[in-house]
C-alpha positions as a Markdown table, in Angstrom:
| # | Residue | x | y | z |
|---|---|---|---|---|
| 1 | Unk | 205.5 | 140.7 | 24.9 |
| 2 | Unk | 205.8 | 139.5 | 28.4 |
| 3 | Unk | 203.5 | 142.3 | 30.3 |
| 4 | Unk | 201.0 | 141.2 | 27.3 |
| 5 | Unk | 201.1 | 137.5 | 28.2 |
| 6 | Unk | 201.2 | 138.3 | 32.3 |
| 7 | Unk | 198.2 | 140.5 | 31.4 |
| 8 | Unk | 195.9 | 137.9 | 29.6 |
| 9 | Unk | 196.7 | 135.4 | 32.4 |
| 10 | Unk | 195.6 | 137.9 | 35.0 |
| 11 | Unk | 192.4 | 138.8 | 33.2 |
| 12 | Unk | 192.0 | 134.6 | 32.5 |
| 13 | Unk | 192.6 | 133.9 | 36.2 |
| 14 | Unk | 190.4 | 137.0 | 37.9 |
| 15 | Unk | 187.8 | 136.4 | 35.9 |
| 16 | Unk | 186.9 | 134.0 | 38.5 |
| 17 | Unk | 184.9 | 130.3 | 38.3 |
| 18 | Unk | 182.1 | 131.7 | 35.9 |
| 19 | Unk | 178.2 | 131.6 | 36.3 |
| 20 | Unk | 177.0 | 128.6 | 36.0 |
| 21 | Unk | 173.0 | 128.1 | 35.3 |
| 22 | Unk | 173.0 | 124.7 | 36.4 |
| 23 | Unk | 175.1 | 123.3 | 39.6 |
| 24 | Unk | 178.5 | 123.7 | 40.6 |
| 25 | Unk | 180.8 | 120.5 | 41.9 |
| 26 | Unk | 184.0 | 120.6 | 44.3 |
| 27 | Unk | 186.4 | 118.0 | 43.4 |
| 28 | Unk | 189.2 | 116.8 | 44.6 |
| 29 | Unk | 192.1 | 114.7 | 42.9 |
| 30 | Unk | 195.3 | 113.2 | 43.0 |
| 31 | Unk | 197.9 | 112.0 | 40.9 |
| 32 | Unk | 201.3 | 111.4 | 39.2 |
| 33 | Unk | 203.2 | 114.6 | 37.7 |
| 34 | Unk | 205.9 | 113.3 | 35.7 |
| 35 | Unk | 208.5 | 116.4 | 33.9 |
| 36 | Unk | 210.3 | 114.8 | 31.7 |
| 37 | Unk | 211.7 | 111.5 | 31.4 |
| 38 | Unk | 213.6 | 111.6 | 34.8 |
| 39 | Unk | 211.8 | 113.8 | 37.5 |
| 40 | Unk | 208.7 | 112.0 | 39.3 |
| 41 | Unk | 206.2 | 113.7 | 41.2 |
| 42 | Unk | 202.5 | 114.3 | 42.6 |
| 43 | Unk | 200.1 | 116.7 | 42.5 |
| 44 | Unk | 197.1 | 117.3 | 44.9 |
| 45 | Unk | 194.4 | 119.2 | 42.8 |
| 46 | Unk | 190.9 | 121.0 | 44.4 |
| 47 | Unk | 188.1 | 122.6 | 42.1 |
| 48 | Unk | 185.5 | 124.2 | 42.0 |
| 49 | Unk | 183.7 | 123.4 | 38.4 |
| 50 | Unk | 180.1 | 125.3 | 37.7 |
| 51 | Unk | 178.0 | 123.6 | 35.5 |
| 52 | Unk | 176.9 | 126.4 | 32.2 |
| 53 | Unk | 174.8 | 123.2 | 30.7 |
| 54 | Unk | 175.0 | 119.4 | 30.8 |
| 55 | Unk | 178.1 | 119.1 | 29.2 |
| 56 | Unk | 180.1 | 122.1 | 29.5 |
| 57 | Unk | 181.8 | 123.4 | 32.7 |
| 58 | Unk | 184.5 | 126.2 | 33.3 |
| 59 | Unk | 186.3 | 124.4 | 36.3 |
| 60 | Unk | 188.9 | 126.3 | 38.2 |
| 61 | Unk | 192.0 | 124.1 | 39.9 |
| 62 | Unk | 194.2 | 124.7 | 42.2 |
| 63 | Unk | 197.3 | 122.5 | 42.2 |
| 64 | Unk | 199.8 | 121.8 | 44.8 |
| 65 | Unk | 202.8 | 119.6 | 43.3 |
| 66 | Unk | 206.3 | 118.2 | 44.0 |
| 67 | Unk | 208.7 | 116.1 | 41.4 |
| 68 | Unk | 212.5 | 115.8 | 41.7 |
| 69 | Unk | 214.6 | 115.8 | 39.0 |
| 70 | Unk | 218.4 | 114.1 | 39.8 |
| 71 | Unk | 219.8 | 117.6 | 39.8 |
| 72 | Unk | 217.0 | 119.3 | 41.7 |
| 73 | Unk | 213.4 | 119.1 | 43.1 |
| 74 | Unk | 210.9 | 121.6 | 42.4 |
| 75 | Unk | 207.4 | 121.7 | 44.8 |
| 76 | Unk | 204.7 | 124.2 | 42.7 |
| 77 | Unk | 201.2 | 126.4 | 43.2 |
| 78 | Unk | 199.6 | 127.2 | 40.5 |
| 79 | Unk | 196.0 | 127.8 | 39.4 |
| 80 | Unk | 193.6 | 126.9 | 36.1 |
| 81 | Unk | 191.0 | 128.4 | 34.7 |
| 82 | Unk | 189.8 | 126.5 | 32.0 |
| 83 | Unk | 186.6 | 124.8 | 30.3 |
| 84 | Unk | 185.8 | 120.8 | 30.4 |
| 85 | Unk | 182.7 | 119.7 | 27.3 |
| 86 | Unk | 181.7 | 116.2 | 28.8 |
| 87 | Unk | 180.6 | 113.4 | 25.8 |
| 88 | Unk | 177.2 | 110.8 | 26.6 |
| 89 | Unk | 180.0 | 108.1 | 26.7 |
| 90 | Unk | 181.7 | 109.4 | 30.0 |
| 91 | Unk | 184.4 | 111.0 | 28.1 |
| 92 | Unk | 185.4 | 114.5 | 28.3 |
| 93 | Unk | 188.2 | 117.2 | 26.8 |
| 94 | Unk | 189.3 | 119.9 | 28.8 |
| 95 | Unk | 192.0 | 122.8 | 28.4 |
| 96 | Unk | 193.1 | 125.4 | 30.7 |
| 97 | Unk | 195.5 | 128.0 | 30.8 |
| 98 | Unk | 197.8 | 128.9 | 34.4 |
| 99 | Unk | 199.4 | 131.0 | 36.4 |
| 100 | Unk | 201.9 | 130.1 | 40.0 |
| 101 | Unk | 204.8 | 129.9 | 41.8 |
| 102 | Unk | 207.7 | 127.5 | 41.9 |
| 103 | Unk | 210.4 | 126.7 | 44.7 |
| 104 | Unk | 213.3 | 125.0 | 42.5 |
| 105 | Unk | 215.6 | 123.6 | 45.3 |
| 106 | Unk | 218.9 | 122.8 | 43.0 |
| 107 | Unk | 222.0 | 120.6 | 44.2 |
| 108 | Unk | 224.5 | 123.3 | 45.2 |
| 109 | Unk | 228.2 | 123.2 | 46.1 |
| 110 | Unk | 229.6 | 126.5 | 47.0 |
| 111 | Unk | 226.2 | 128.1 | 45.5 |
| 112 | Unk | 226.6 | 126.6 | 42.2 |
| 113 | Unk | 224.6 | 124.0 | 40.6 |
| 114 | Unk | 226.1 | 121.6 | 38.3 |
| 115 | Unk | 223.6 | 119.5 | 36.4 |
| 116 | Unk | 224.4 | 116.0 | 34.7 |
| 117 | Unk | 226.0 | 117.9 | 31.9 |
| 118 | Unk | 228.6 | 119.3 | 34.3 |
| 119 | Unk | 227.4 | 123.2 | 33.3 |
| 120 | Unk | 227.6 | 125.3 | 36.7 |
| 121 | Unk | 225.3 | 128.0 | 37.2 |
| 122 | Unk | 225.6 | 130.0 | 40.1 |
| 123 | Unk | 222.2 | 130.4 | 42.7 |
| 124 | Unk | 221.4 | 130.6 | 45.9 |
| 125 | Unk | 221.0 | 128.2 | 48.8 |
| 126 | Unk | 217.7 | 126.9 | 49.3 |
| 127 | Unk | 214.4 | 128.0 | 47.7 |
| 128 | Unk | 214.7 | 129.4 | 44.4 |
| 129 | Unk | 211.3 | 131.3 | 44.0 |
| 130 | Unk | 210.2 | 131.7 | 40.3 |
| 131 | Unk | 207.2 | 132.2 | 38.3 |
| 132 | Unk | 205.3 | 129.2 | 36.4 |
| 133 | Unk | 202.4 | 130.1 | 33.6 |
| 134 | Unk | 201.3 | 126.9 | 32.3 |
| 135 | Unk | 198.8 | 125.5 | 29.7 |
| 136 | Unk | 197.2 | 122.0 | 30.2 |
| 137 | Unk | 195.2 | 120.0 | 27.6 |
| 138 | Unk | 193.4 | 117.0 | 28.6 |
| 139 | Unk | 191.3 | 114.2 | 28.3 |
| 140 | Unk | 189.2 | 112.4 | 31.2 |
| 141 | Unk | 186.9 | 109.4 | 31.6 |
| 142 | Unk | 183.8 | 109.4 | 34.2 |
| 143 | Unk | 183.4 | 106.1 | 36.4 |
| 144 | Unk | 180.3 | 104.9 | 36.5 |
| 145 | Unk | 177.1 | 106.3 | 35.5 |
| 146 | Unk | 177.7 | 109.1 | 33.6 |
| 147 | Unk | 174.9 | 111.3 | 34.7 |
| 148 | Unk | 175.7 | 110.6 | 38.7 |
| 149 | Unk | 179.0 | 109.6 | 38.7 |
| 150 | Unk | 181.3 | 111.2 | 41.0 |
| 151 | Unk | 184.4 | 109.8 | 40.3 |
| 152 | Unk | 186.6 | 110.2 | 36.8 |
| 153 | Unk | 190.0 | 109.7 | 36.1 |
| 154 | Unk | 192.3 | 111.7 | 33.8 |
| 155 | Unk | 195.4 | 112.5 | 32.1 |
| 156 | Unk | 196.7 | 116.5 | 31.0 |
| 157 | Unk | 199.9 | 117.3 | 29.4 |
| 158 | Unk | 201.3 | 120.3 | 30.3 |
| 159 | Unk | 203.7 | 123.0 | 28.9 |
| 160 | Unk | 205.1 | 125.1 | 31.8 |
| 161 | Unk | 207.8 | 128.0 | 32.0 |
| 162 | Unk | 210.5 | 128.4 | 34.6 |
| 163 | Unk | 210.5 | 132.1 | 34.1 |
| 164 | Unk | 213.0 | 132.6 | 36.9 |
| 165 | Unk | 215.7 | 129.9 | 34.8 |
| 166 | Unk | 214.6 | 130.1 | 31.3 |
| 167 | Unk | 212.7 | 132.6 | 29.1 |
| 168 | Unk | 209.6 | 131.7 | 27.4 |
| 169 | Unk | 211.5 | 129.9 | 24.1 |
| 170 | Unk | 212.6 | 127.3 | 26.1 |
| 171 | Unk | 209.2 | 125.4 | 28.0 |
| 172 | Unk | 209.0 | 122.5 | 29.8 |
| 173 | Unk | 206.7 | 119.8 | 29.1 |
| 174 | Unk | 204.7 | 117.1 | 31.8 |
| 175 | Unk | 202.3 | 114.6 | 31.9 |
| 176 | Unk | 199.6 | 114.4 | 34.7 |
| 177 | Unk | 197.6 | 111.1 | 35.2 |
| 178 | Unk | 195.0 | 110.5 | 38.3 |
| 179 | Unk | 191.7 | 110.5 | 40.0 |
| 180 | Unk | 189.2 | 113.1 | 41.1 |
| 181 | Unk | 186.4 | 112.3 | 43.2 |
| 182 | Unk | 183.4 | 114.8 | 44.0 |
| 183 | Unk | 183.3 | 116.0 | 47.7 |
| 184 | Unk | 180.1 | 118.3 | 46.8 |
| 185 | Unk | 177.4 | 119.2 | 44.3 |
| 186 | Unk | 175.0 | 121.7 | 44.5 |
């Protein structure tokens, strides 16, 4: 089951930002990754996005993040490969599926962690390195004219594993809200 799953992400991810007929943007975007109800964070997010008509796209996103939860801060690469249809109102849908790393830096004492619920689990100093497959819905709003606008805002919800900590029955669940502006079409 979990080769299978590492297996279609692979395939997802090397399949690579698409052909596009039309033109392909580079965007760039910032905003607020919140997991959970306690652990604020940001996440910087570049992508490359080609065009396949008007109002459908297959962007690929990279995103660099960091939140901190009070028993441990976690800083994240991941990347998306997913597809965006765009509405005449400025409004768009997208979903993606994901694939990355994760440092999860817990509070130790004596290299063991005890959260708030005072269970101890024993890790290592420093970076704990895990992997993070992810799947993001979302929903998006472009600024200004709709056919030139290079600015949007957004929000995606997002289920992630922490496959080094917990097995896939046990996700974690975040909400993303920001801005993306376009550096380049072509």
């Amino acid at each position: 089951m979990m080769r299978s799953m590492y297996f279609v992400l692979f395939c997802i991810l090397v399949a690579g930002p698409g052909q596009g007929r039309a033109q392909k943007q580079i965007n760039l975007g910032a905003g607020y990754f919140g997991a959970g109800r306690s652990a604020p964070g940001l996440v910087l997010a570049l992508e490359l996005e080609p065009f396949q008509s008007e109002s459908f796209s297959s962007p690929t996103r990279l995103n660099l993040g960091y939140f901190k939860d009070p028993d441990y801060g976690v800083a994240f690469l991941d990347l998306h490969k997913g597809f965006r249809k765009y509405f005449r109102s400025g409004l768009y849908l997208e979903q993606s599926v994901g694939v990355g790393l994760m440092a999860t830096y817990y509070d130790v004492d004596n290299l063991y962690y005890f959260d708030r619920y005072r269970n101890s689990i024993r890790f290592k100093e420093g970076a704990n390195i895990s992997v993070m497959p992810s799947v993001e819905l979302g929903i998006g709003y472009l600024l200004g004219d709709t056919q030139t606008s290079q600015n949007r805002i957004w929000i995606r919800p997002r289920i992630y594993w922490n496959l080094g900590f917990r097995n896939l029955a046990f996700p974690y669940a975040a909400i993303q809200a920001g801005f993306s502006h376009t550096l380049n079409a072509r």
